[in-house]
MARTIVO-754248 format. One record per residue (C-alpha): x, y, z; residue number from 1. Coordinates in steps of 0.25 Angstrom, whole numbers. Layout:
BEGIN
@x=X; y=Y; z=Z; k=NUM
...
END
This chain:
BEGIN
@x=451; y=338; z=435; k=1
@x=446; y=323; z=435; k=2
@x=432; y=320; z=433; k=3
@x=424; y=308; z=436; k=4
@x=411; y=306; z=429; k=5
@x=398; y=301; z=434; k=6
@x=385; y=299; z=424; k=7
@x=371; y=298; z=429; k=8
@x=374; y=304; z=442; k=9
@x=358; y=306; z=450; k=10
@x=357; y=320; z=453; k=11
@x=346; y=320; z=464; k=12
@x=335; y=332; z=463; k=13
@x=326; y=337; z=475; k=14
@x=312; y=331; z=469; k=15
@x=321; y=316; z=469; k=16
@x=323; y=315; z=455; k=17
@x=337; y=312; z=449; k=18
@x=343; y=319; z=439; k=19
@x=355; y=313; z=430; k=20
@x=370; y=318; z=431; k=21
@x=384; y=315; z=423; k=22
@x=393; y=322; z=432; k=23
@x=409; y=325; z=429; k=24
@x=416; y=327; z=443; k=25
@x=429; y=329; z=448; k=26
@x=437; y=316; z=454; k=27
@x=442; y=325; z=466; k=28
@x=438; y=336; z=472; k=29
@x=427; y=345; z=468; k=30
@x=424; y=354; z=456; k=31
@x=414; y=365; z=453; k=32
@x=403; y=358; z=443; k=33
@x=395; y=361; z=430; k=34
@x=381; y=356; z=429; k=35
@x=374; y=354; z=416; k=36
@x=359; y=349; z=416; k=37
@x=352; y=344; z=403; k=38
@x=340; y=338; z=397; k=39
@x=347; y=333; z=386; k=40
@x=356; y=320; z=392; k=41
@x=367; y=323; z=400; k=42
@x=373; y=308; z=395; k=43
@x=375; y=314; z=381; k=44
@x=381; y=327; z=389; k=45
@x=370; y=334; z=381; k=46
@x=380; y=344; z=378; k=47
@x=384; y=342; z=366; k=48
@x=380; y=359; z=364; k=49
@x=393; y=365; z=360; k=50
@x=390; y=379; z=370; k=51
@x=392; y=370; z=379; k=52
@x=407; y=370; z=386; k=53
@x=415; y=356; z=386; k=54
@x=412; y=348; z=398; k=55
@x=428; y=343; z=395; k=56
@x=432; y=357; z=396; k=57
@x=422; y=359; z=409; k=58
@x=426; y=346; z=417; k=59
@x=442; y=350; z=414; k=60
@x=439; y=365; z=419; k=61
@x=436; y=357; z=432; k=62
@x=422; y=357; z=432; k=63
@x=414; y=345; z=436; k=64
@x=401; y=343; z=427; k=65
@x=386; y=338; z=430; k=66
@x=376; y=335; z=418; k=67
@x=364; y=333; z=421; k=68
@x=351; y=328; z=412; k=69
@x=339; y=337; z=419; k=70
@x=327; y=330; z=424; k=71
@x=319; y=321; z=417; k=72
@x=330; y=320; z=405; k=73
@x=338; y=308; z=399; k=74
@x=345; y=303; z=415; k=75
@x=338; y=313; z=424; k=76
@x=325; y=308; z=432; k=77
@x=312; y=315; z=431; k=78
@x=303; y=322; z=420; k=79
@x=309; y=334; z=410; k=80
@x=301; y=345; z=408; k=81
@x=310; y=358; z=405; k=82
@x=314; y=366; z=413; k=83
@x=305; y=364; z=426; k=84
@x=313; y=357; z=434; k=85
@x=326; y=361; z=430; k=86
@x=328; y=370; z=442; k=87
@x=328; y=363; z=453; k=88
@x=336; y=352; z=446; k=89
@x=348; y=362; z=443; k=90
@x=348; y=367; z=457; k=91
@x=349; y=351; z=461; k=92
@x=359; y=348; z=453; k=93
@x=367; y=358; z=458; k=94
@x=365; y=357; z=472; k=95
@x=369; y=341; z=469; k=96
@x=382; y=345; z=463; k=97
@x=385; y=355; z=474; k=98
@x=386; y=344; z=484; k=99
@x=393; y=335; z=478; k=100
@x=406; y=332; z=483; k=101
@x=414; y=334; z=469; k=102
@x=406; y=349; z=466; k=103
@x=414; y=361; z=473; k=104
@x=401; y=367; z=474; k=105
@x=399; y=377; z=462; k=106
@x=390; y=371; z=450; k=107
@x=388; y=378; z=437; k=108
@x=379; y=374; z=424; k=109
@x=381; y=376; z=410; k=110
@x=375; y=373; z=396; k=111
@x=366; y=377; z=386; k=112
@x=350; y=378; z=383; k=113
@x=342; y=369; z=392; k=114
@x=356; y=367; z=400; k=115
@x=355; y=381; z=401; k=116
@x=342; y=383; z=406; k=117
@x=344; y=374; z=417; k=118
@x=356; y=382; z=424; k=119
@x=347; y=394; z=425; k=120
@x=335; y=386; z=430; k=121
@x=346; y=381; z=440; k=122
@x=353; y=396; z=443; k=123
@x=340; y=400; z=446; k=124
@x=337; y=392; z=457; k=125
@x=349; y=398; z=466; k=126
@x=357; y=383; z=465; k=127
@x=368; y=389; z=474; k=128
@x=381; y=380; z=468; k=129
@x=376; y=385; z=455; k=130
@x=387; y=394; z=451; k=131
@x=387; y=398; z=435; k=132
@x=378; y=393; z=425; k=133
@x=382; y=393; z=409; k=134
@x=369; y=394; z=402; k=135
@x=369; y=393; z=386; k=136
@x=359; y=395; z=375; k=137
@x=347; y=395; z=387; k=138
@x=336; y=404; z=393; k=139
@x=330; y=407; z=407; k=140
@x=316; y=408; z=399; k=141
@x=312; y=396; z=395; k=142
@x=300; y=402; z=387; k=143
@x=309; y=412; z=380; k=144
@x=319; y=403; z=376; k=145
@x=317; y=390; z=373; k=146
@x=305; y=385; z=370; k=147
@x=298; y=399; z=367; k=148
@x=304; y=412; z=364; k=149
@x=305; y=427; z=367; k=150
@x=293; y=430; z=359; k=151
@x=285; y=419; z=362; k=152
@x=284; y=410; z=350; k=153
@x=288; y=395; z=353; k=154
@x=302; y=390; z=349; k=155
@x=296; y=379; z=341; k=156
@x=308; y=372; z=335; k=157
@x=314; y=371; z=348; k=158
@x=303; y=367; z=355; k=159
@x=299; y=355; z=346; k=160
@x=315; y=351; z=345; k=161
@x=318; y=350; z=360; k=162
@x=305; y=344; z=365; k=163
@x=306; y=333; z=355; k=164
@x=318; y=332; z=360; k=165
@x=317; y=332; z=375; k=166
@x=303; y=323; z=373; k=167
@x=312; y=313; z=365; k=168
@x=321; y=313; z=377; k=169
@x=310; y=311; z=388; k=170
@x=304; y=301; z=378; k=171
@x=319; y=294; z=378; k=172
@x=320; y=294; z=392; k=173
@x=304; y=286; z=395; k=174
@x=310; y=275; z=383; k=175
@x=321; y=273; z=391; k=176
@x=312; y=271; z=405; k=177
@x=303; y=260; z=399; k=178
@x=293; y=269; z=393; k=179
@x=286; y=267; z=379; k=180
@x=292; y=281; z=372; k=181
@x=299; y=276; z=360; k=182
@x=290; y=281; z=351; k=183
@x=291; y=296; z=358; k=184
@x=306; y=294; z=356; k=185
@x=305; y=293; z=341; k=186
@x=296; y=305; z=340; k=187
@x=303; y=312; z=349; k=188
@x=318; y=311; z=341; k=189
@x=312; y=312; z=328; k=190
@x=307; y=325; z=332; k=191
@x=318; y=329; z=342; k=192
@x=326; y=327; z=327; k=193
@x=316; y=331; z=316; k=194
@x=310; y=344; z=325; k=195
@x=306; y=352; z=314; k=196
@x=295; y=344; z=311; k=197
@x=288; y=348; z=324; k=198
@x=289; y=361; z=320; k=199
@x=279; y=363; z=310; k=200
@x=266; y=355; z=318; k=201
@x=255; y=363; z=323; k=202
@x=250; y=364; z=332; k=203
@x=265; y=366; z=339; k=204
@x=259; y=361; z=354; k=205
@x=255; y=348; z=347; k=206
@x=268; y=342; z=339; k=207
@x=264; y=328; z=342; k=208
@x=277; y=323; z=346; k=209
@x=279; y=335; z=357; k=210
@x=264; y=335; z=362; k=211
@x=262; y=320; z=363; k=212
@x=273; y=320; z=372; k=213
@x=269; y=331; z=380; k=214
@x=277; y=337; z=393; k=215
@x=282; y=352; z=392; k=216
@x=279; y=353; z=377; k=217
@x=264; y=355; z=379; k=218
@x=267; y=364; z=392; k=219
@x=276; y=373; z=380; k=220
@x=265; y=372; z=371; k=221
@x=256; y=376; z=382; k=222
@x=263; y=389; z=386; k=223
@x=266; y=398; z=374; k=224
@x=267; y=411; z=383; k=225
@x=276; y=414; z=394; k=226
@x=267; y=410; z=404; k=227
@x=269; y=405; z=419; k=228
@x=275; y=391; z=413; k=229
@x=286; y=398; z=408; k=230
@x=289; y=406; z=418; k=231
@x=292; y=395; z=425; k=232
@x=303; y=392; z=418; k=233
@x=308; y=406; z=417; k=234
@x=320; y=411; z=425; k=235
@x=323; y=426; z=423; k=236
@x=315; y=428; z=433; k=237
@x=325; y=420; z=442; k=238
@x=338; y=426; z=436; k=239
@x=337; y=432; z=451; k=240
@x=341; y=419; z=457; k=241
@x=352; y=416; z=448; k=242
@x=364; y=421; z=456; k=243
@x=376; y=411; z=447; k=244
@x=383; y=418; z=433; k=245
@x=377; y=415; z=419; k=246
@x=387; y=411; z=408; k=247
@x=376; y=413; z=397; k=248
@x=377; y=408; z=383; k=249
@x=369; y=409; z=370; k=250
@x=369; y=412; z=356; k=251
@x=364; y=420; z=347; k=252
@x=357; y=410; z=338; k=253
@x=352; y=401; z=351; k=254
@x=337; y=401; z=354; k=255
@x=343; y=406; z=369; k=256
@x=349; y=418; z=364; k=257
@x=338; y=429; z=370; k=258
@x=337; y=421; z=383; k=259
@x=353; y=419; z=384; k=260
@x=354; y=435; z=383; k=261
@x=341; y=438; z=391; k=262
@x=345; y=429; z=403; k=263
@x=360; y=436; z=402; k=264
@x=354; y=450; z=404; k=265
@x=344; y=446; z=414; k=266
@x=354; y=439; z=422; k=267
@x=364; y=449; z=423; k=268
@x=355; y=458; z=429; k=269
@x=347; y=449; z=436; k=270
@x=353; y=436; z=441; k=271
@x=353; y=435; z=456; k=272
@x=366; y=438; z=459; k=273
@x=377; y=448; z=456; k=274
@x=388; y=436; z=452; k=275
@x=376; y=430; z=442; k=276
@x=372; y=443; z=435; k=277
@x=387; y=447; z=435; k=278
@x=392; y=433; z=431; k=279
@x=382; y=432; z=419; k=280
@x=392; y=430; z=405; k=281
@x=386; y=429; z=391; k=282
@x=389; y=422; z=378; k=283
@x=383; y=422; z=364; k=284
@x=387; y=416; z=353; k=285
@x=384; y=414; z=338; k=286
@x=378; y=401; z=342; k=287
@x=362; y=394; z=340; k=288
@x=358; y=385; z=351; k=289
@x=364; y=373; z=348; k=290
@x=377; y=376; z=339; k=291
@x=389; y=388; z=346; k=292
@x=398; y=385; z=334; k=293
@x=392; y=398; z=325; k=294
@x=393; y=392; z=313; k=295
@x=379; y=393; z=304; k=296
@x=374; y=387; z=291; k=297
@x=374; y=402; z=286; k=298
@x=382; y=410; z=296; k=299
@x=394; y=406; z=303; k=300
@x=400; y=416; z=316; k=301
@x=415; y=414; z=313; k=302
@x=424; y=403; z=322; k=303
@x=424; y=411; z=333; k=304
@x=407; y=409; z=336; k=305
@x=407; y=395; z=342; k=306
@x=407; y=392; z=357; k=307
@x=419; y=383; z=356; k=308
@x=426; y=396; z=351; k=309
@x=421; y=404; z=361; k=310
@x=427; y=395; z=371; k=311
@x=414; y=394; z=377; k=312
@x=418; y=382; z=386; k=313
@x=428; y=390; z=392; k=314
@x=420; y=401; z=396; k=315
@x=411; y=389; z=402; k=316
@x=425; y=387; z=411; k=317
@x=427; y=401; z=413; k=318
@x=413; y=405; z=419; k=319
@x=413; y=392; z=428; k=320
@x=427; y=394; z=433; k=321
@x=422; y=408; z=436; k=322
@x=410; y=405; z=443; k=323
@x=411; y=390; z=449; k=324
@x=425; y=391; z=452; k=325
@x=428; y=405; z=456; k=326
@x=436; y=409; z=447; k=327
@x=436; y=425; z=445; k=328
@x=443; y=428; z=433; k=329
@x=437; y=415; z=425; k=330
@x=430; y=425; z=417; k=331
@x=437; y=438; z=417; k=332
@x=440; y=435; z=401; k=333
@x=425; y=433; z=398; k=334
@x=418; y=444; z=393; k=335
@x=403; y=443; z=399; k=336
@x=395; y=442; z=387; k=337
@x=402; y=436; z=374; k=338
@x=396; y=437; z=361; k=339
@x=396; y=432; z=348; k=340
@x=395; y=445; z=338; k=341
@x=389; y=439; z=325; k=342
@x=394; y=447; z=310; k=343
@x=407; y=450; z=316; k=344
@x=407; y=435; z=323; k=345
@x=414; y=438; z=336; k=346
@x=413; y=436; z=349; k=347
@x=413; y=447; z=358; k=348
@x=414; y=450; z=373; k=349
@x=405; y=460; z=380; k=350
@x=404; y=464; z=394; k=351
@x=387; y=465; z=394; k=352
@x=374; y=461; z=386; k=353
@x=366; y=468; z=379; k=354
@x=379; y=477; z=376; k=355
@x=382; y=489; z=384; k=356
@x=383; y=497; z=369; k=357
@x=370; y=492; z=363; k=358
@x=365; y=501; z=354; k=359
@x=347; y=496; z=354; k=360
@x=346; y=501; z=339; k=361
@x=331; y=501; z=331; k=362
@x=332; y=496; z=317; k=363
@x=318; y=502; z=314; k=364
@x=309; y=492; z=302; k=365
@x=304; y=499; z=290; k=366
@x=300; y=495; z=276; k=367
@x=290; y=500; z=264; k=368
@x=282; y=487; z=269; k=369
@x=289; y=475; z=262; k=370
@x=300; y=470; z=271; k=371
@x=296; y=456; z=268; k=372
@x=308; y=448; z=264; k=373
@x=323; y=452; z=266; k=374
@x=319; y=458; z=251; k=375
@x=310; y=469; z=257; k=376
@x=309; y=483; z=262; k=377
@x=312; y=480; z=276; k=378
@x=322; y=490; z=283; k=379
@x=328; y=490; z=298; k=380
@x=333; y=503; z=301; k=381
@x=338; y=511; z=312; k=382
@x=330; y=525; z=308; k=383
@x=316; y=525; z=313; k=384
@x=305; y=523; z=302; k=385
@x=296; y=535; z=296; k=386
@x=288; y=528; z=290; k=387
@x=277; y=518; z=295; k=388
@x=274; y=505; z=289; k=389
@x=273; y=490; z=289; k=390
@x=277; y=477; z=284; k=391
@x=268; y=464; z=282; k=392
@x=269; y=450; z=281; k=393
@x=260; y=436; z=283; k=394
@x=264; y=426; z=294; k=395
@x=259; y=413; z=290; k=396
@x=261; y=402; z=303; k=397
@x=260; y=393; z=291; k=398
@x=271; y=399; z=284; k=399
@x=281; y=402; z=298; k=400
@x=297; y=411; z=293; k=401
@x=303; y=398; z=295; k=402
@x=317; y=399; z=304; k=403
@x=329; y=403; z=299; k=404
@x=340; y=401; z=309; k=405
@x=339; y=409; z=323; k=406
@x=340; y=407; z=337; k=407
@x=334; y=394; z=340; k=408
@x=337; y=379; z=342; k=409
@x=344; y=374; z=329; k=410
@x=334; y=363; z=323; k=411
@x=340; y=365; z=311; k=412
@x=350; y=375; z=305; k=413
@x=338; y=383; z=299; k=414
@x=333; y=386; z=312; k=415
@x=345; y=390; z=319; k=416
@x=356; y=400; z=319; k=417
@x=359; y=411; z=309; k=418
@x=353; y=407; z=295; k=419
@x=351; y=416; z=282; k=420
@x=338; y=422; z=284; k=421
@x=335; y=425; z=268; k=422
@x=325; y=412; z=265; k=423
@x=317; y=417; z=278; k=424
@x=317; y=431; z=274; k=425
@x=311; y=430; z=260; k=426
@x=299; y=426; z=266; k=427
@x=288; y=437; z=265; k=428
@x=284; y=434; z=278; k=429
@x=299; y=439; z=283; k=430
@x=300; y=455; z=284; k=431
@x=314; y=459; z=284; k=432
@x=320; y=473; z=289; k=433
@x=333; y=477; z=286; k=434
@x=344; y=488; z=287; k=435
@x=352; y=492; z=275; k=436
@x=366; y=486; z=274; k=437
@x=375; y=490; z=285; k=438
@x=386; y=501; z=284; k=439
@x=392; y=496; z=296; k=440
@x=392; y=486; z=305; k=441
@x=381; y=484; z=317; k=442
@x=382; y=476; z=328; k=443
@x=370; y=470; z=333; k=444
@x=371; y=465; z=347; k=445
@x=361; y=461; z=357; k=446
@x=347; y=458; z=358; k=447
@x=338; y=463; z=348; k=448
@x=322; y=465; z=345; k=449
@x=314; y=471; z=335; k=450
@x=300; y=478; z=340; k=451
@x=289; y=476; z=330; k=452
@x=276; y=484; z=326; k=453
@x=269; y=473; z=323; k=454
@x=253; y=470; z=318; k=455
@x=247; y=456; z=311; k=456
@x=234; y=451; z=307; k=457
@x=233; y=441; z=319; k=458
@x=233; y=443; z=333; k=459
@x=245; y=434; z=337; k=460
@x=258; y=431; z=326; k=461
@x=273; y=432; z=329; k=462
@x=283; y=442; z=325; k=463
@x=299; y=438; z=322; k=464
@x=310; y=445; z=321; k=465
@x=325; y=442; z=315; k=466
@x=339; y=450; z=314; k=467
@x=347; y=446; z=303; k=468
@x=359; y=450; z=298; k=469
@x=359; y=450; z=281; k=470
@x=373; y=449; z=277; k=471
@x=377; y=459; z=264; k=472
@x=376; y=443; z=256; k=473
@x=361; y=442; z=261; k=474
@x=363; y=433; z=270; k=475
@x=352; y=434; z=283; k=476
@x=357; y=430; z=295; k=477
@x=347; y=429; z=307; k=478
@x=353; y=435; z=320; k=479
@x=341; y=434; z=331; k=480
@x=328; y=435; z=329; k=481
@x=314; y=434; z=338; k=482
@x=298; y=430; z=337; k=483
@x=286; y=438; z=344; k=484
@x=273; y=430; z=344; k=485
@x=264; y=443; z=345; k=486
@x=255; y=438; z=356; k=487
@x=268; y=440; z=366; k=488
@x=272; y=454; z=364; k=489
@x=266; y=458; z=377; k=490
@x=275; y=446; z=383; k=491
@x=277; y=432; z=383; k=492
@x=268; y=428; z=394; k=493
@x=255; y=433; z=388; k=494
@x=248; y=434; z=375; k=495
@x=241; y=448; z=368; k=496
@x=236; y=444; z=354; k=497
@x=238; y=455; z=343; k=498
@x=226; y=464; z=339; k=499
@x=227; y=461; z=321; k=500
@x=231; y=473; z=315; k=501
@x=237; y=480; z=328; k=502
@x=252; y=485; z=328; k=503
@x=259; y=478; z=341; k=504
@x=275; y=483; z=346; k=505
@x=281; y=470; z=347; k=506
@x=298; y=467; z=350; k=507
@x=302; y=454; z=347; k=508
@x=315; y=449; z=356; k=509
@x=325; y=445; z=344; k=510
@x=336; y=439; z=355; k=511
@x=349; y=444; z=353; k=512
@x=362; y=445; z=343; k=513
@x=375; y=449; z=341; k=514
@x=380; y=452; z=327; k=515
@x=386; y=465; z=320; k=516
@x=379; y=466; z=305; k=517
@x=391; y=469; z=297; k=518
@x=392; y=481; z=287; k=519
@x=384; y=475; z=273; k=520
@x=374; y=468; z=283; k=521
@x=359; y=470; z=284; k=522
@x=351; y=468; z=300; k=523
@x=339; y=464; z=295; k=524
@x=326; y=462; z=305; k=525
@x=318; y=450; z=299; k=526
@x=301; y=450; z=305; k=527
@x=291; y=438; z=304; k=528
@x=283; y=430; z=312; k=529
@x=288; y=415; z=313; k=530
@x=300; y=409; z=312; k=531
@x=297; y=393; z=312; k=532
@x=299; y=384; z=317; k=533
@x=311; y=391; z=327; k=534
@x=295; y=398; z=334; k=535
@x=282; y=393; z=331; k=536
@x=271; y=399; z=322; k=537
@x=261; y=408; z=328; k=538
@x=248; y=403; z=323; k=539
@x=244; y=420; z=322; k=540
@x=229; y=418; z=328; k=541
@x=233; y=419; z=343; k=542
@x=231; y=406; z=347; k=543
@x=239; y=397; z=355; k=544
@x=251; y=394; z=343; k=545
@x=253; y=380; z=350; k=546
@x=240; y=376; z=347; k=547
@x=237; y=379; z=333; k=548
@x=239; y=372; z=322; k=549
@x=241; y=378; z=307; k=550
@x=226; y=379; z=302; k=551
@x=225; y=390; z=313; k=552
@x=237; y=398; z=309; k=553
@x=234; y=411; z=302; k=554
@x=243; y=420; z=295; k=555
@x=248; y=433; z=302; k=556
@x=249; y=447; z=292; k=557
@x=260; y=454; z=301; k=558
@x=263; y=467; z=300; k=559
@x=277; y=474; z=306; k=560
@x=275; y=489; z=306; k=561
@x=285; y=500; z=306; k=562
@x=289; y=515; z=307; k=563
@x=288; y=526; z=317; k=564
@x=275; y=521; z=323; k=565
@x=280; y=508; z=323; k=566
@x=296; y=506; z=324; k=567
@x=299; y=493; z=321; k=568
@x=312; y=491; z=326; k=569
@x=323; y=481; z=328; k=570
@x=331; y=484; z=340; k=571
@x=346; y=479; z=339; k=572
@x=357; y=482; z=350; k=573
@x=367; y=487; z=340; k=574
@x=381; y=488; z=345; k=575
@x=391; y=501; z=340; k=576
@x=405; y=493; z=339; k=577
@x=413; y=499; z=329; k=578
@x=422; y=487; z=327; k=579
@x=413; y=478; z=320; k=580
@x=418; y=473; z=308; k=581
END
């Protein structure tokens, strides 16, 4: 099919604003069409993200192609603030493509993170020519995943990263309209490029270079709870008007990976029609949120991990063909979920997640009181403990367990990814738990979390929580991993204060993983309180954390308790295969 190209098309919205379209449509005749909306610059494609199917490959499958820069951002008129107008905007642009004489009438969306966002903000609404959506590395809770977490400490590195960012853009864009924002510019890119250094000032809601400028950072700061701002953002509640198929994609060291898995569940039992819950597919691969090629500083998943490998802009063509064009055997050779089975680094087809043969396991904590450092006493095991007891270490806000790899944006490798976990876990502040080498291999796939019998000398702190497999050399690889802040036990949209001294149940949400721990192989639970800058600090006085600066930060004493009054346990969804290898 030939295509002709137009740049800058004006895409009219209902409020009279004008948002900016390069659109790839047929010279005859009409095709079904793929819309991507960024904030990022739709004239440098902004797609340079390589889970992100070829647009070659796309425009010769037939399709015709509309990016477009969201409101407010590099062509597009208007203000940006995230994620609030994104709504209506999506079901606009779809409605304009439907009616225009080269779209057959069927639209579908693809890409990944904020691209992702925006198709389920747009599925939401009901668009009828909206078709299919293929969603990576994203969330439907915008609280959650990005900017906070499940546990409801702040994603600091990724929040001081993409608002320098998005600011230097916005500040780009006023420069370019006459407007005396040079200065803003520098600040802004050296920030955008050194972010790290924002990190460390306190208090967080006044780094000068985010606060002068203002706009949705001091509404972030402003709302550390789950409160009625975030709500507003949230979609699982409107799963129910979603009635298009989901091809949902993640990995398991992207900073999405609980939200990609959560709205996969959610949707299939919820999503407001039987074609969209039945529809919904599922991919994860060994990939962080930036990078699908699997390949690490210290660990590499083989030649099969990458997304080009896969043939993941194939599947792209596959799910459209199915669902904009018709075609009903487009995926009958596509398993519904397709994962990426870490230690044994293959990718595996299975018809349902969690998997149907799950086997919820407890790997009870016990020591003689010194599981500090991977040296101590710390033992997982799966018999229940006789004996009660204890283990103790000091959180220091002034001395944060810094980041070692992870689920999260990758700022630098350190930060991101599957690292060797044996510098962190010399720390006394680091309690390890560990099972005796492995006889036999043990598949661990699906989510995981570890509940906690926790007590501390101050009324707030935070609780973290890591799975790491410890290879027969001693190498620690990080495998998921999650943070509590103890005020939001009870939930994220209020805060209790702890009671010093007073033993408190607490389950931290650890995500999900796939990956068999090979016979001569240690899993191994690693529990602190920070893990900086990938979450903030908690001050530990129950205060607002935003607002405090270091001379108000105290150390916690923190104690995680154990035996048969109370079971500390890590809960792994342990799969019976015997033909791991």
């Amino acid at each position: 099919m030939q295509h002709l190209y137009e740049i800058d098309v004006r895409v009219p919205m209902r409020d009279g604003v004008a948002l900016a379209a390069n659109v790839w449509r047929p010279a005859e005749g009409t095709a079904p069409t793929l819309l991507v909306r960024l904030p990022y610059g739709k004239d440098a494609l902004g797609l340079g993200h390589d889970v992100m199917p070829s647009l070659l490959a796309l425009l010769e499958a037939g399709y015709a192609l509309v990016v477009q820069d969201c409101r407010g951002t590099h062509r597009s008129e208007g203000e940006f603030v995230p994620h609030m107008a994104d709504r209506a905007d999506g079901e606009d642009t779809v409605a304009w493509i439907a009616g225009q004489p080269w779209s057959d009438g069927a639209v579908g969306m693809y890409g990944p993170s904020y691209l992702g966002m925006v198709q389920w903000e747009t599925a939401a609404t009901g668009a009828p020519a909206l078709r299919a959506i293929a969603p990576a590395f994203t969330s439907i809770d915008n609280y959650e995943a990005p900017w906070y977490g499940p546990g409801g400490a702040l994603s600091l590195s990724l929040v001081t990263m993409w608002n320098a960012m998005m600011y230097a853009a916005d500040a780009q864009r006023s420069l370019a309209a006459g407007e005396d924002t040079a200065s803003q510019v520098q600040q802004f890119g050296q920030a955008f490029l050194f972010p790290e250094q924002l990190n460390g000032v306190l208090p967080t809601a006044e780094v000068p270079v985010l606060k002068a400028y203002g706009k949705w950072w001091d509404d972030w700061m402003a709302h550390p709870s789950h409160d009625g701002y975030w709500d507003a953002m949230e979609l699982t509640s409107e799963l129910k008007n979603v009635t298009v198929p989901a091809l949902n994609i993640g990995g398991w060291y992207d900073l999405y990976i609980g939200q990609t898995v959560r709205t996969y569940t959610t949707a299939r039992q919820e999503a407001g029609s039987a074609q969209a819950r039945e529809g919904q597919r599922l991919i994860i691969g060994p990939w962080d949120h930036l990078s699908s090629t699997g390949v690490y500083p210290d660990r590499s998943f083989g030649p099969l991990a990458s997304a080009q490998m896969l043939g993941l802009t194939g599947l792209h063509v596959k799910f459209f063909d199915r669902w904009l064009r018709g075609d009903a055997t487009a995926l009958d050779d596509v398993a519904p979920v397709k994962i990426f089975v870490m230690g044994i680094d293959q990718w595996r087809d299975e018809q349902q997640w969690p998997l149907p043969d799950t086997r919820w396991t407890d790997f009870h904590l016990t020591s003689a009181g010194h599981a500090n450092t991977a040296g101590g006493d710390g033992v997982l095991t799966t018999e229940a403990s006789i004996g009660a007891g204890h283990d103790t270490y000091l959180y220091d806000p002034r001395r944060p367990v810094p980041t070692a790899g992870g689920a999260s944006m990758p700022v630098t490798l350190e930060l991101c990814g599957p690292v060797d976990q044996r510098t962190v876990a010399a720390r006394e502040d680091v309690l390890c738990f560990a099972t005796p080498v492995l006889e036999e291999a043990v598949e661990v796939t699906g989510p995981v979390s570890v509940t906690l019998f926790v007590s501390s000398s101050a009324v707030d702190t935070d609780f973290t929580a890591k799975l790491v497999d410890v290879f027969p050399d001693g190498k620690a690889i990080n495998l998921c991993d999650g943070i509590l802040r103890a005020r939001y036990r009870g939930g994220l949209a209020s805060e209790e204060l702890m009671e010093p001294g007073t033993v408190y149940e607490i389950t931290i949400d650890m995500t999900a993983t796939s990956n068999v721990f090979l016979p001569g192989h240690r899993i191994r639970l690693d529990v602190s309180s920070s893990n900086f800058p990938r979450y903030d600090r908690n001050t530990n006085t129950g205060g607002v954390i935003a607002r405090e600066g270091e001379e108000q930060m105290i150390a916690a004493i923190n104690h995680i308790h154990h035996g048969p009054n109370h079971p500390s346990r890590l809960v792994l969804p342990v799969i019976d295969r015997k033909d791991q290898s």
